[in-house]
VEXDREN-2710 file (C-alpha; in Angstrom, 1 decimal):
% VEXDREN-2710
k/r/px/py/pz
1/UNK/-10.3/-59.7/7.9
2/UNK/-8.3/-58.4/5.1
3/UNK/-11.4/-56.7/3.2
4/UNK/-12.2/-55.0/6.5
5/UNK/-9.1/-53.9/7.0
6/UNK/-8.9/-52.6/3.6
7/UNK/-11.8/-50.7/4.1
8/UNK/-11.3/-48.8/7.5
9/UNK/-7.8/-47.7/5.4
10/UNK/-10.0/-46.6/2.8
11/UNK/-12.2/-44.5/5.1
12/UNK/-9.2/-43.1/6.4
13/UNK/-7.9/-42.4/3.7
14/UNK/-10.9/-40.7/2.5
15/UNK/-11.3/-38.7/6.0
16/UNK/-7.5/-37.2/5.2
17/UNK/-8.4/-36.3/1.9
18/UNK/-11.9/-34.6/2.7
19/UNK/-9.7/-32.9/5.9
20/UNK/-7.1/-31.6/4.0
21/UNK/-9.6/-30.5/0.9
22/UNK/-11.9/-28.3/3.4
23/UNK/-11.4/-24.7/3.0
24/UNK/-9.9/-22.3/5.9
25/UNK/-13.0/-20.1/7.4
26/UNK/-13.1/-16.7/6.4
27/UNK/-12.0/-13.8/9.1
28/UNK/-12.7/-10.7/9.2
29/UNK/-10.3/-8.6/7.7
30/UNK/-9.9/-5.2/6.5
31/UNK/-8.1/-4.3/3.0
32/UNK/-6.8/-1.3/1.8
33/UNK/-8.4/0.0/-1.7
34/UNK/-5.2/0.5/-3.7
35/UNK/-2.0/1.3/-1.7
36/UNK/-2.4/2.5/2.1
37/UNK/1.0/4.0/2.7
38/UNK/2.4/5.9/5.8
39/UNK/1.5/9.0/6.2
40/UNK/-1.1/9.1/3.5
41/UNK/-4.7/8.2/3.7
42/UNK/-6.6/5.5/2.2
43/UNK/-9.8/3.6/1.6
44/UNK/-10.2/0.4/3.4
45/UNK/-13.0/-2.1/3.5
46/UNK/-13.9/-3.8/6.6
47/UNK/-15.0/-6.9/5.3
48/UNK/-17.3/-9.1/7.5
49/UNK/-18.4/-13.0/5.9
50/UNK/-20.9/-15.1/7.6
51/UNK/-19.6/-18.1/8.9
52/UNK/-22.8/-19.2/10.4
53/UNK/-25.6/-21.6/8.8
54/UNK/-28.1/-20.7/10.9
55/UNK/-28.0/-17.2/12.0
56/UNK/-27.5/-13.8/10.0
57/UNK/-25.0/-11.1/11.5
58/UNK/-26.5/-8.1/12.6
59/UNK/-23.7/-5.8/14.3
60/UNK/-19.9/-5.7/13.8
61/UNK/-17.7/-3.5/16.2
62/UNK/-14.3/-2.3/15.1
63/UNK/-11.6/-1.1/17.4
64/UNK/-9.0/1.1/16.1
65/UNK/-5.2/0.8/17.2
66/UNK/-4.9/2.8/20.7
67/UNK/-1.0/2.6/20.2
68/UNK/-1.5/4.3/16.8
69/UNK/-4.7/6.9/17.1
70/UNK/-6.0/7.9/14.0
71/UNK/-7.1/11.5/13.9
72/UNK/-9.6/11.3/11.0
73/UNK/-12.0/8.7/10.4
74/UNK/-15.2/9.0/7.8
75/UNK/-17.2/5.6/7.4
76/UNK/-18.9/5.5/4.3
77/UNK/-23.0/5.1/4.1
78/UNK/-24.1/1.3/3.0
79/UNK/-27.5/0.5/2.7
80/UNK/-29.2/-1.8/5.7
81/UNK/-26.8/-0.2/8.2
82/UNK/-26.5/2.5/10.8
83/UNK/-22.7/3.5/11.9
84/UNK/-21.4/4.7/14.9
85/UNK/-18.2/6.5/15.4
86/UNK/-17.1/6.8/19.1
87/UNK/-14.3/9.3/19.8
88/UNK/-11.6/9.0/23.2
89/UNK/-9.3/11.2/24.3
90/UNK/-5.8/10.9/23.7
91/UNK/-2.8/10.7/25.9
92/UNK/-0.5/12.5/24.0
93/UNK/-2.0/14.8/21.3
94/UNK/-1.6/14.7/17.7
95/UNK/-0.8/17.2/15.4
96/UNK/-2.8/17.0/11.5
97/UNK/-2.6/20.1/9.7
98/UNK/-0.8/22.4/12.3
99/UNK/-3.7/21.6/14.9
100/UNK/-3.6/19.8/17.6
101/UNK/-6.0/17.2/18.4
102/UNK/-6.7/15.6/21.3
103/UNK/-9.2/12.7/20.7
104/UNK/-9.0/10.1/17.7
105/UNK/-11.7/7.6/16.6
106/UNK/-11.6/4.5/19.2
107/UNK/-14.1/2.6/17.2
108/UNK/-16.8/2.5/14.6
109/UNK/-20.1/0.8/15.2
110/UNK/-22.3/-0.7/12.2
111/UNK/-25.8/-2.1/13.3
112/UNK/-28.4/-4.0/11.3
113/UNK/-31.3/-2.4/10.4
114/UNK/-32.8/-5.3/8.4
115/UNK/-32.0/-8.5/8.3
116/UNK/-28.3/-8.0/8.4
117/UNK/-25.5/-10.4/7.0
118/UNK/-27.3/-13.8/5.9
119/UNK/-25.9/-17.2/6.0
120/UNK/-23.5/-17.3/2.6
121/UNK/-22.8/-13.4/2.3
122/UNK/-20.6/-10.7/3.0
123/UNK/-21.0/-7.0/3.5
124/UNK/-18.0/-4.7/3.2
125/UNK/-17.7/-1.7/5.2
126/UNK/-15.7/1.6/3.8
127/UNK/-13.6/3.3/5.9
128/UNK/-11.4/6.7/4.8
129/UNK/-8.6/6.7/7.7
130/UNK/-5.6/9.2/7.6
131/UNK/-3.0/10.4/8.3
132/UNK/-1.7/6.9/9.0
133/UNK/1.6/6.1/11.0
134/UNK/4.7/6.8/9.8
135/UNK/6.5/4.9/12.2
136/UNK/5.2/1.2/12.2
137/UNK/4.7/-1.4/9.4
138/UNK/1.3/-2.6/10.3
139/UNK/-1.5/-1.7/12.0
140/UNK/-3.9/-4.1/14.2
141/UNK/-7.2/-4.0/14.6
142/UNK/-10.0/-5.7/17.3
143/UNK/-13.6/-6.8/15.9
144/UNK/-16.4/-8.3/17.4
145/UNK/-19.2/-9.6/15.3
146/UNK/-22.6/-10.3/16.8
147/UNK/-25.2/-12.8/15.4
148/UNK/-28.7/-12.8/15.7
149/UNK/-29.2/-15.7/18.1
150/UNK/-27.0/-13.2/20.4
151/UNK/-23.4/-15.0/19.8
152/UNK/-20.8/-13.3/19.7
153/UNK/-17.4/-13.9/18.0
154/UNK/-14.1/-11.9/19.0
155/UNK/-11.5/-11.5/16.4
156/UNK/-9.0/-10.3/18.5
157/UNK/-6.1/-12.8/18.9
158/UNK/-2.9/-11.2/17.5
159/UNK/-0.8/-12.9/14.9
160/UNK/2.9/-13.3/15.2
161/UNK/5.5/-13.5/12.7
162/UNK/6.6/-17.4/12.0
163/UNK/4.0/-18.9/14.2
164/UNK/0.3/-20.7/12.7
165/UNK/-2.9/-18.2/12.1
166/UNK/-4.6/-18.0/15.5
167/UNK/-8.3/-19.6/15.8
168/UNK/-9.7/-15.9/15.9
169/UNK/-7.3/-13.7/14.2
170/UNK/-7.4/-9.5/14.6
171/UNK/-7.6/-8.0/11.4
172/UNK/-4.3/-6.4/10.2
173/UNK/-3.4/-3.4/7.7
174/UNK/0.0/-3.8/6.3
175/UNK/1.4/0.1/5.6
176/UNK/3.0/0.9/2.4
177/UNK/6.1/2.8/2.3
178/UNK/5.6/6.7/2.6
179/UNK/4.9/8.3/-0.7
180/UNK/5.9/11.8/-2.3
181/UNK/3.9/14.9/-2.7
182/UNK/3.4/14.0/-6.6
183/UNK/2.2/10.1/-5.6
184/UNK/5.6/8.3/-5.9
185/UNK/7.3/6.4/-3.0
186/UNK/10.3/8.6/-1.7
187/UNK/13.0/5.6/-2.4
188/UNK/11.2/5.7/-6.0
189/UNK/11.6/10.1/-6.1
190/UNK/15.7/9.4/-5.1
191/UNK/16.3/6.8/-7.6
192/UNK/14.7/9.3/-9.9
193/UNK/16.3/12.5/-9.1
194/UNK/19.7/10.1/-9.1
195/UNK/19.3/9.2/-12.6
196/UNK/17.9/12.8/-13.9
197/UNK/21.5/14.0/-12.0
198/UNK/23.4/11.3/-13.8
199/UNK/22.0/12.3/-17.2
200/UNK/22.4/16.2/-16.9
201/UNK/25.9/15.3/-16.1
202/UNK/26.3/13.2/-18.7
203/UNK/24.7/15.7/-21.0
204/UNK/26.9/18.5/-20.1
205/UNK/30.1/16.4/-20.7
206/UNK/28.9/15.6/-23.7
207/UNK/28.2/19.1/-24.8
208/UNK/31.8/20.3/-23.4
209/UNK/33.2/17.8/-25.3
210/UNK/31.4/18.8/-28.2
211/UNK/32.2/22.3/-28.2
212/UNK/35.7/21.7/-28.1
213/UNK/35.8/19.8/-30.8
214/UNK/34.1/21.7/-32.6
215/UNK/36.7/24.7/-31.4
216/UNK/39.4/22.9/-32.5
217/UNK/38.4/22.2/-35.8
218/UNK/37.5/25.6/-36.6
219/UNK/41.0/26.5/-35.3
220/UNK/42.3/24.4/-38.2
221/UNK/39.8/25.5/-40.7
222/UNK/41.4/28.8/-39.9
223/UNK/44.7/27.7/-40.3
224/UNK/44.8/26.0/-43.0
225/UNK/42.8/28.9/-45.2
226/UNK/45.0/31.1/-44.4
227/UNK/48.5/28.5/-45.6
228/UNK/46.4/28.4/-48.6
229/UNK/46.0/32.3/-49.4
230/UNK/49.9/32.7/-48.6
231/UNK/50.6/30.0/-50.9
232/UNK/48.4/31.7/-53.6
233/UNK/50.3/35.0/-53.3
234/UNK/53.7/33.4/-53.7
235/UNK/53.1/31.6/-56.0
236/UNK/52.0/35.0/-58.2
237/UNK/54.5/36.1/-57.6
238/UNK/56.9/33.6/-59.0
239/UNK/54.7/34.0/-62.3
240/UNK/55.1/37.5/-62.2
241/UNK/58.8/37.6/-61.7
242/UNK/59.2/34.8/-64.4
END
């Protein structure tokens, strides 16, 4: 009794340890190459894994944020794949470069032309997307990726601040704060022009101070050469009346 009782602890024990080593499945997320900050535009990369031992994936669909159109995006060319950028109009128009615009990107369509993404890859997928919001912190995007034995898996669920990762999570693009015309965030460009300020200011008290000094000792210099000529003549004189 006691050995098998040590033994089914064992297996449990094992079972926890083999639960809590297995790794979290990969989602689909998409990742910003370098910094994508509001108002800016950036490189991302949609990137798909294949969760799946038995099937390769062979179409990914991307939905872009409704709530936060995009007016401009490119896809870039990758090998094996055919995109598809599908365009809707908007409610309220943008304005990107003094036009307006009334229809944004709604999604982006890549389709296998081989055999797709095999069991134990990844493909990433380029995207060039601007001008992106100024006025939210985060932008959510909807995937579906199809398989070849037709399933079809919907990363769509929404995460929320403080609560676990949902089963199929959306993919989201944290924003960067909004950056400068010369590249630097605008908190970064005040701090700067504060402390160039500061130092001009301390520059030019410097330099007033300086100058004054400097006045004041040639004001004695003065002084005292001309108490020295006076006493030179007086005291000629007191030889010469001698």
């Amino acid at each position: 009794m006691k050995a098998s009782r040590i033994a089914a602890a064992t297996v449990a024990a094992g079972s926890a340890v083999l639960a809590l080593s297995v790794p979290a499945f990969a989602h689909v997320t998409v990742q910003p190459e370098g910094t994508a900050a509001k108002g800016g535009y950036a490189v991302v990369n949609v990137k798909v894994p294949n969760e799946r031992d038995d099937a390769s994936t062979t179409k990914v669909e991307l939905s872009l944020p409704a709530d936060h159109p995009i007016a401009s995006v490119m896809p870039q060319p990758v090998p094996g794949w055919k995109a598809t950028v599908t365009k809707a109009k908007l409610d309220k128009p943008l304005t990107m470069h003094g036009e307006k615009i009334d229809e944004a990107v709604s999604k982006v369509t890549w389709t296998a032309d081989g055999k797709g993404i095999e069991p134990g890859f990844f493909q990433k997928f380029p995207l060039s997307l601007g001008a992106l919001p100024e006025n939210t912190d985060q932008l959510v995007f909807k995937a579906l990726q199809t398989y070849s034995n037709k399933e079809v898996v919907r990363w769509i669920e929404v995460p929320q601040e403080g609560q676990e990762e949902p089963e199929s999570p959306a993919p989201v693009l944290k924003l960067a704060a909004a950056e400068d015309e010369h590249g630097g965030s605008a908190s970064a460009a005040n701090a700067t022009d504060k402390t160039g300020k500061a130092e001009e200011t301390a520059a030019a008290d410097s330099g007033d101070g300086t100058d004054t000094t400097a006045r004041v000792l040639g004001v004695a210099g003065i002084v005292i050469g001309i108490a020295g000529v006076a006493y030179g003549v007086f005291a000629g004189r007191r030889r010469t009346a001698a």
